[in-house]
C-alpha positions in Angstrom: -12.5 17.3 -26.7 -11.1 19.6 -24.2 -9.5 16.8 -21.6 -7.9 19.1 -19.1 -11.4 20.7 -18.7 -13.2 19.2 -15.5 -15.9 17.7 -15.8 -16.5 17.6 -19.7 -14.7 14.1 -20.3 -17.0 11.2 -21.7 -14.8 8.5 -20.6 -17.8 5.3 -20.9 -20.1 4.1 -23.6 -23.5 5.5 -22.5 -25.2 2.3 -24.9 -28.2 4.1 -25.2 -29.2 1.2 -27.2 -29.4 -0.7 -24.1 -32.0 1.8 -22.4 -35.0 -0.2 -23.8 -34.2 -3.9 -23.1 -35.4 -5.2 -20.1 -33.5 -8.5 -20.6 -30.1 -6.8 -20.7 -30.8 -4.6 -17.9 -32.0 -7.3 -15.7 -28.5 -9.1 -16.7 -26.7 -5.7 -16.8 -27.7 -5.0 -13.0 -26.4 -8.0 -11.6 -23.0 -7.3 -12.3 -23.0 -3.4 -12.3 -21.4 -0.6 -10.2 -23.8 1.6 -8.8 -23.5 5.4 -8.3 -25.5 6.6 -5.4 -26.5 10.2 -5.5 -29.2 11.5 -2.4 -32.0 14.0 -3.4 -29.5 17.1 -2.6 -27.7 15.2 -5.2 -24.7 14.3 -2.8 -22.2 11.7 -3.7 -20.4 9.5 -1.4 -16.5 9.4 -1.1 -14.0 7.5 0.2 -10.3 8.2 1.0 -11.0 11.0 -2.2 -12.4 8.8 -4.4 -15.8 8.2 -5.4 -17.6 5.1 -3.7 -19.6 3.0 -5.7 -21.3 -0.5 -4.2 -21.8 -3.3 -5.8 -25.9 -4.2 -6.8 -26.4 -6.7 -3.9 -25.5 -3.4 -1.5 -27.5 -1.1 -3.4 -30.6 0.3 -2.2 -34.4 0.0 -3.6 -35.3 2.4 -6.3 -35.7 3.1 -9.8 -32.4 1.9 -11.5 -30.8 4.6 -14.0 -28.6 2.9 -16.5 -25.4 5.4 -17.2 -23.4 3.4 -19.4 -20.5 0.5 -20.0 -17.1 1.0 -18.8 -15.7 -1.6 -21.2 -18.0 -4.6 -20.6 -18.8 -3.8 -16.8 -22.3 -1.4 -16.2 -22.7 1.7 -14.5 -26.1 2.4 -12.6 -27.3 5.0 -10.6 -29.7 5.2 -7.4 -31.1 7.8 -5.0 -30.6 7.1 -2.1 -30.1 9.1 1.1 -26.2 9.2 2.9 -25.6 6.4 5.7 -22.2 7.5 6.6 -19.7 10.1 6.5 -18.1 11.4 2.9 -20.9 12.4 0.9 -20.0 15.5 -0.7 -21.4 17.7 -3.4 -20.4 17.5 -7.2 -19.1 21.2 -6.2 -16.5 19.8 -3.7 -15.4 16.2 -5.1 -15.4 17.3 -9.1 -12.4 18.9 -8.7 -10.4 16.1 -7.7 -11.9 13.5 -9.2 -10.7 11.5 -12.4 -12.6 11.7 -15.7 -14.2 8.5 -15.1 -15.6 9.8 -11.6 -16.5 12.9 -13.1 -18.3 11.7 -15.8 -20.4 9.1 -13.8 -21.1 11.7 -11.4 -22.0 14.8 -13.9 -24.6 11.8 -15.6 -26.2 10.7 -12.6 -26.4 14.1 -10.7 -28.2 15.6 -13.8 -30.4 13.0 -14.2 -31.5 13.0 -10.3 -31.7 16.7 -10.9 -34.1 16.3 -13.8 -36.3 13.4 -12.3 -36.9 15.6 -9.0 -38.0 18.5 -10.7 -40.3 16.8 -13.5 -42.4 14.3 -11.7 -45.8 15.5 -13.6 -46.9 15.8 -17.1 -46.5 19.4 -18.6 -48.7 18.4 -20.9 -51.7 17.2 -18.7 -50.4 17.5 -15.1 -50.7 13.7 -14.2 -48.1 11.7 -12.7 -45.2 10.3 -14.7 -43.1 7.1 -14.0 -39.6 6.7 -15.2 -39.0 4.5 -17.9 -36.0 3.7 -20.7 -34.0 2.9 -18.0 -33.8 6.5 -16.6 -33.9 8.0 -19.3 -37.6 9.2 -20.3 -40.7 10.3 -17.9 -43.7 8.5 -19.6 -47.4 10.1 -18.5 -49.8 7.7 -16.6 -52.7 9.5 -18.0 -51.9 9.9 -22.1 -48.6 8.1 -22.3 -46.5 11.3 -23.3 -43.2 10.5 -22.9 -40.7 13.5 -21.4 -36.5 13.7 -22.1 -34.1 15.5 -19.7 -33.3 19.1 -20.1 -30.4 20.7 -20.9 -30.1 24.3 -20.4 -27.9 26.2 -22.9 -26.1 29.1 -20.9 -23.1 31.0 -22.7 -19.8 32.4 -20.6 -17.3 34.6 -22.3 -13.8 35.7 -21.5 -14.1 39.1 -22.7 -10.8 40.9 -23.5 -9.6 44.2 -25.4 -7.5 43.0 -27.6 -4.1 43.8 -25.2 -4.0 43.3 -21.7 -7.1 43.7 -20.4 -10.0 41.3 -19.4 -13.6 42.3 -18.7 -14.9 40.5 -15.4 -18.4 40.9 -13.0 -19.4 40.5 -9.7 -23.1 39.1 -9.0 -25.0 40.1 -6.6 -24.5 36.6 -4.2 -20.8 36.8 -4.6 -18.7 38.0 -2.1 -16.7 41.2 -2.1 -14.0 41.5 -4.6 -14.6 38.2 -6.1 -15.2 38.1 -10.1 -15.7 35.8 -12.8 -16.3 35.9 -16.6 -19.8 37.0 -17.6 -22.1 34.3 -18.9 -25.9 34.5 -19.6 -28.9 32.0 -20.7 -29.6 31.6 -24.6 -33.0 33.0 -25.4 -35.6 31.2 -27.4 -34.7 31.8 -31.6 -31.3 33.3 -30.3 -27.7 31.9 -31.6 -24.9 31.2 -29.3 -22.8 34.1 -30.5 -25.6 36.1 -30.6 -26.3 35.5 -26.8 -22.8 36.2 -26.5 -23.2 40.1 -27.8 -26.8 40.4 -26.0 -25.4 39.0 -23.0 -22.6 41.3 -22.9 -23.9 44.3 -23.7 -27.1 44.1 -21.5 -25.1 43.6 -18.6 -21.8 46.0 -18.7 -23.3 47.9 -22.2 -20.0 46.5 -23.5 -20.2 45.8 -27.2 -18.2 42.7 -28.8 -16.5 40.9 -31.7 -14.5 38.2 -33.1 -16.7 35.9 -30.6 -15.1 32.6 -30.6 -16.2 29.0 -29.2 -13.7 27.8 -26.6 -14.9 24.6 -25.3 -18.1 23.5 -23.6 -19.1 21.9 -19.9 -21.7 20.3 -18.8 -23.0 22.4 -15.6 -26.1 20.4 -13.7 -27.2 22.9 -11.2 -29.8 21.7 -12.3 -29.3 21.2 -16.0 -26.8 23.5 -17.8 -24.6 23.1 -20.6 -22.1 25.9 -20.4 -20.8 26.8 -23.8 -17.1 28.9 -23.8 -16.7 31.4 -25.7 -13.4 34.4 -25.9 -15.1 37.8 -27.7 -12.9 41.2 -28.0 -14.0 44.6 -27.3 -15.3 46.7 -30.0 -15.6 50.7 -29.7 -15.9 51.7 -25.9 -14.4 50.2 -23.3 -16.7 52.5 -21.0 -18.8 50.0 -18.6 -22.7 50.6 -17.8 -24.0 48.3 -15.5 -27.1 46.3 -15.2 -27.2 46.6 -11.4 -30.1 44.1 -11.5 -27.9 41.3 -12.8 -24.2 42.4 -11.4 -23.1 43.8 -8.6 -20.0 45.5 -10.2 -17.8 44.7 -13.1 -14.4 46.3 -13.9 -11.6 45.8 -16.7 -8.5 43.9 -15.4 -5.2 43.0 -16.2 -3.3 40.2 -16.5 -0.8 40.5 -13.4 -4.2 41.6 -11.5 -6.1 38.6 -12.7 -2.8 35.9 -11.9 -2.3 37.7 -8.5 -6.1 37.0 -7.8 -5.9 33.7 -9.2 -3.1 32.5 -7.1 -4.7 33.8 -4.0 -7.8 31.6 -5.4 -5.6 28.3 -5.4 -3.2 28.9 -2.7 -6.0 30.0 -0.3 -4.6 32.8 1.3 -5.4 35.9 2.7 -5.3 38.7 -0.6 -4.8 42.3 -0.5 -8.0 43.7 1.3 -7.3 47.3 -1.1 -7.3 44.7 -3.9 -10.4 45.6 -5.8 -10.1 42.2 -7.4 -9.4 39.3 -4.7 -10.5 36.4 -6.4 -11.8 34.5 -9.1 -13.3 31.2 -9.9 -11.8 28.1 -9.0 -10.4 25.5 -11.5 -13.5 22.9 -11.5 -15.0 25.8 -13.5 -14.9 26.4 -17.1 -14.7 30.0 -16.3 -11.6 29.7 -14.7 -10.3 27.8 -17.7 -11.0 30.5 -20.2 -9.3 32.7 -17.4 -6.7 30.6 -17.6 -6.1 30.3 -21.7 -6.2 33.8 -21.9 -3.4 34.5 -19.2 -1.3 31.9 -21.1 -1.7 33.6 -24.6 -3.7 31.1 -26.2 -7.2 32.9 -26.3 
């Protein structure tokens, strides 16, 4: 386990043993702490800490059990914000603790999951949630449906010295770049994906590809797997100008300057061609990160 990456802590017991028994549950939900998460899967906050209520101030709705911190139970309800505070996964997750983190990543990816898969892909009826949260049972043939994750690959792509390989899509702003990172195809390997994904969108070819670390990613359902690769033969980009907007090799006193003007939030060099990169919530800013500090 990577702890200094946000985000991909598992501080709690998720008991999935518990999922099926009513009895517990019932029990379980009188004395839990309950993580509220709206349909735009908002989260409320308080003085910069996450805000959970106890089950007597919860609101009505299907009860999604998330796990045991110790002996005391975390739920999780939909509801929709009644005060100031609620702020997105995006904003809070940087600041919040891996307990907060956790809880939150868990029930935003579940809330994701249930709004998206209300019918049977099998049939098209109506499904109900059942296992406490945890499965979408059919009302018509009793099918029962499990949450998706999404593998997606992201790569800190280097040339073996002092150069890193970054790209621009199209909804990012001018002169802000990140790693490049792709979905894994049906049949496909991770480090395969890596190569595909590389090559189809600078015509880069790679080596040496390397898992990092992973992070779970639920906009809506990803699980982003880290990965450093190393050029191989020419360093000569052709873009994809379908998937990226631009893409250029960097180098390390480049990619600090940007990433200090990232943090600090301050103006950078308008002639910069590279003003910014990913902030630290990210696991593309940490394999940014291990790579300036040698370890990658």
């Amino acid at each position: 386990m990577t702890a200094e990456l946000p985000l991909s802590a598992s501080p709690f017991d998720r008991a999935a043993h518990r999922r099926s028994d009513a009895t517990w549950l019932a029990d379980a939900w009188e004395r839990a702490r309950v993580v509220l998460v709206s349909p735009q899967s908002l989260v409320p906050t308080a003085s910069g800490r996450l805000a959970t209520r106890g089950a007597a101030d919860a609101p009505d709705g299907p009860r999604r059990f998330l796990g045991l911190v110790d002996d005391l139970p975390y739920f999780a309800v939909t509801a929709e914000p009644d005060s100031e505070g609620w702020v997105s996964l995006r904003e809070f997750g940087a600041r919040a603790d891996d307990l907060e983190a956790g809880l939150v990543v868990c029930a935003v990816a579940l809330q994701q999951w249930h709004h998206r898969h209300t019918h049977c892909p099998r049939c098209g009826a109506a499904t109900v949630e059942t296992q406490a949260g945890w499965t979408r049972t059919c009302t018509a043939d009793g099918s029962q449906h499990f949450p998706r994750t999404d593998p997606a690959v992201i790569m800190l792509v280097h040339d073996g010295g002092d150069r890193a390989l970054l790209g621009r899509g199209h909804e990012w702003g001018e002169g802000r770049f990140s790693t490049l990172a792709g979905f894994v195809e049906p049949g496909e390997s991770l480090e395969a994906a890596v190569a595909r994904e590389v090559f189809e969108e600078t015509g880069v070819r790679v080596s040496d590809i390397r898992y990092v670390a992973s992070q779970p990613w639920p906009f809506p359902a990803s699980l982003m797997v880290g990965f450093a690769a190393r050029l191989v033969g020419d360093p000569a980009i052709s873009l994809d100008p379908v998937e990226m907007a631009e893409a250029g090799w960097f180098d390390r006193d480049q990619i600090a300057r940007a990433a200090r003007w990232t943090d600090e939030r301050q103006p950078p060099d308008p002639d910069a061609t590279l003003r910014g990169i990913s902030p630290r919530l990210s696991i593309s800013r940490y394999l940014v990160d291990e790579w300036l500090g040698g370890r990658l």
